[in-house]
N, C-alpha and C positions, 0 to 999 in steps of 0.2 A: 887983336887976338892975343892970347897968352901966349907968357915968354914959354911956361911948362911944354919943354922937348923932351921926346926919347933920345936927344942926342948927350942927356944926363941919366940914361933909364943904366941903371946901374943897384948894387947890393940885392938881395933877396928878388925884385921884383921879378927877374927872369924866373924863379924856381914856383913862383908863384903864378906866375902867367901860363906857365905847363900844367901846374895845380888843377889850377883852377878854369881860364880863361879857354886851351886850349876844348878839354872836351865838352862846357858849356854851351861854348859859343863857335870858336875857330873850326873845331870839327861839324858841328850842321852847316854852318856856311859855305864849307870846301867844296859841300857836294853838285852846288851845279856850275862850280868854276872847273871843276874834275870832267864831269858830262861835257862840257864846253871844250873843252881841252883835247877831250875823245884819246887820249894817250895810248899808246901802242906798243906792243913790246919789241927792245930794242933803239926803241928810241931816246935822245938825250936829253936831259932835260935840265933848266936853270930856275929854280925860287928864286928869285928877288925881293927882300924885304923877310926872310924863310921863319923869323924869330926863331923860335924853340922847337922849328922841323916839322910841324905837324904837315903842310904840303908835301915836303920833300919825302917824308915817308913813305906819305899815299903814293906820290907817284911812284917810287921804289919800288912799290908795291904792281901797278901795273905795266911798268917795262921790263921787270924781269931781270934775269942776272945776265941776258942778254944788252940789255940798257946801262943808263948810268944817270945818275941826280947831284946835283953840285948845288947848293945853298950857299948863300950871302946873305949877311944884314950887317948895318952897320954899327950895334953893340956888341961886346967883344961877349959880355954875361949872358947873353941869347946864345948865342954858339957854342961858348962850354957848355949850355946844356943841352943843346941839341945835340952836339957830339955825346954825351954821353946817356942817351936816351934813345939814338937811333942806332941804327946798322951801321958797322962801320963801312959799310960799300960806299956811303955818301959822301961826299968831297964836302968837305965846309969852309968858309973864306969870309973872315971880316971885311968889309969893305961898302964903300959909300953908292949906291944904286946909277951915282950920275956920272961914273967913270969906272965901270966896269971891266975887272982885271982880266977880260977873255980875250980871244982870238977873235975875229969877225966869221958869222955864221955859225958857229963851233955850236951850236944848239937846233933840234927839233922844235922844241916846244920851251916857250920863256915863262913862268907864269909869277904872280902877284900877288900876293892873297892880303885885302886890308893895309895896304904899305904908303899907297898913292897920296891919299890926302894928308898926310907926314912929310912929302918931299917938297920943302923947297919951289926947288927948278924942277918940275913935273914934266917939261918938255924935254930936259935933256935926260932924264932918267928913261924916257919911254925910247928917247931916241936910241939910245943907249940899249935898249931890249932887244930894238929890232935891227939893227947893226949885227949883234951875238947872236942874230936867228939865222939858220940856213934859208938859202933861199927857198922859198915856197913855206917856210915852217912858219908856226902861228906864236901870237904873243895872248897871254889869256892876261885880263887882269880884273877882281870885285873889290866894290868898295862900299861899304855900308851907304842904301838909302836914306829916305826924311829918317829926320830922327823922331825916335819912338815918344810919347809922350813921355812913358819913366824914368829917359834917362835929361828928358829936360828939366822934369823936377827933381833931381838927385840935383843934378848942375848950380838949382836956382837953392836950395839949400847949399850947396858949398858956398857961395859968393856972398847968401846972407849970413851965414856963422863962420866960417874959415874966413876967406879973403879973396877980393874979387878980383887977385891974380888970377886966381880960376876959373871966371869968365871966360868962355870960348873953347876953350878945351874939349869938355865934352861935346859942342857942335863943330867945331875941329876934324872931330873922328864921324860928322855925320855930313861933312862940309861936299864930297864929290858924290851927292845925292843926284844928280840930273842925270840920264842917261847918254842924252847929245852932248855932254859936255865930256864925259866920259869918251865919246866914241869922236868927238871933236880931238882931243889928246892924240890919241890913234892913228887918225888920217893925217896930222899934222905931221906925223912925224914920216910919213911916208910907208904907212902899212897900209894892204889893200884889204878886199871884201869886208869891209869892217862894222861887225853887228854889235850892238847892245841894248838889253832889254836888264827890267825888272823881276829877280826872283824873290821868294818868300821863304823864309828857313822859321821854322819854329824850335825856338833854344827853352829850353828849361834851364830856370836862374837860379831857384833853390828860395829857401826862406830871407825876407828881404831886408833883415840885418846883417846876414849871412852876406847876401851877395852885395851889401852895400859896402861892408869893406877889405872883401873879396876885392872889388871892382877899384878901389881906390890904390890899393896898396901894390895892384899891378902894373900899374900905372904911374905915370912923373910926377901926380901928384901927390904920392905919399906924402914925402918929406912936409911938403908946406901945411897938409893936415896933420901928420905928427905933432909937427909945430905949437899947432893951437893948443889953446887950454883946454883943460879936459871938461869942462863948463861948455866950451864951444863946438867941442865935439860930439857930446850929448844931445845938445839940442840940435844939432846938425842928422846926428841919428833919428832924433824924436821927429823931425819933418820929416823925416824921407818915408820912413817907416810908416806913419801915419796916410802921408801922402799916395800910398802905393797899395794901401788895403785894398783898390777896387781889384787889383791886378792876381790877387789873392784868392787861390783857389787850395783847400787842403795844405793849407800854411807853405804852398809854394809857389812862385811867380811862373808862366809860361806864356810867352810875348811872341808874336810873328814878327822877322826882324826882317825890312826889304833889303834885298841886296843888290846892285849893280852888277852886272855881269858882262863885261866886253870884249870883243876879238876883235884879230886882224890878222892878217899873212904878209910873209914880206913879199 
């Protein structure tokens, strides 16, 4: 797998991942990890993984001023900008998802959004959820299913023009595609009733130059495409673009994107 971490996602990328990534993509997807979640008002609530807040807002949004939302991630550049793009009623916390700075229980509802297949030690981060959930409270978590054909052939154009440090990367982010494997996580960690199915978000991508390095430069792999000669980059554009006319409807892309969807209660 590539070495390419968010644990170097650092300079512009966060203000671009709000840009751009959050209501593209992160905002369709939220919606049935939110339904799953069933949030209530007054109750507390912990993002894990929050990036640039787009979860933590929503829930904000449905616990009310009765409630409370407390966000973590671990890039310090995601959080200055969620702090300065949310309400400030939201508590924000740098910090690493596998030793969580809470109390035990101190949460209703823990939820995920897209973080999972990023960690490491995915055992101890879950365990770690359900530790900081009250008792009977639920841990929500999605993570992007198979991956879509578009973004296999964006991948397979980085690795032939840029460098096949980028190999894996993009299947990286489509890597916790199984459901049982998902909801195996879960149980392992000692959360009960624990469900997970496949949903379907339909994302609008925009024109496919556009979102090709939308997509890149929000991501760890800027820098090593930066890198490249402008010769390599070109032609790295000219496949992808080409590659991606079937997808082209009104010079814009709109792709159904599966997502993972899993519970549990402690």
């Amino acid at each position: 797998m590539t070495t390419v971490s968010y644990r170097s996602f650092t300079g512009t990328a966060a203000e671009n991942y709000e840009r751009h990534f959050v209501p593209k993509i992160a905002t369709p997807v939220s919606v049935a990890l939110l339904e799953t979640a069933a949030l209530r008002p007054g109750e507390r609530v912990l993002d894990v993984g929050c990036g640039t807040g787009v979860i933590a807002r929503l829930a904000a949004e449905a616990v009310g001023s009765s409630g409370t939302v407390t966000g973590l991630d671990l890039t310090p550049d995601m959080i200055e900008v969620a702090r300065a793009v949310s309400p400030s009623t939201i508590e924000w916390h740098v910090g690493d998802a596998t030793s969580l700075p809470f109390a035990d229980e101190a949460y209703d509802a823990v939820l995920c959004q897209m973080c999972l297949m990023f960690m490491q030690d995915r055992h101890t981060a879950v365990a770690e959820m359900r530790r900081v959930a009250a008792a009977g409270g639920r841990v929500v978590v999605n993570t992007p299913g198979a991956i879509p054909p578009l973004f296999a052939l964006m991948e397979q154009a980085l690795v032939d023009h840029i460098s096949t440090d980028l190999g894996g990367f993009v299947h990286a982010v489509f890597s916790m595609h199984d459901p049982e494997d998902v909801a195996s996580l879960l149980r392992d960690a000692g959360l009960v009733d624990v469900t997970a199915a496949v949903s379907t978000a339909t994302v609008n991508l925009g024109a496919p130059a556009a979102f090709l390095w939308q997509y890149i430069n929000l991501t760890p792999m800027a820098p090593l495409v930066a890198q490249a000669p402008a010769t390599a980059q070109e032609a790295m554009e000219r496949d992808v673009v080409e590659s991606w006319q079937p997808f082209v409807r009104n010079e814009s892309m709109a792709i159904d994107l599966p997502m993972v969807v899993a519970s549990g209660r402690r």
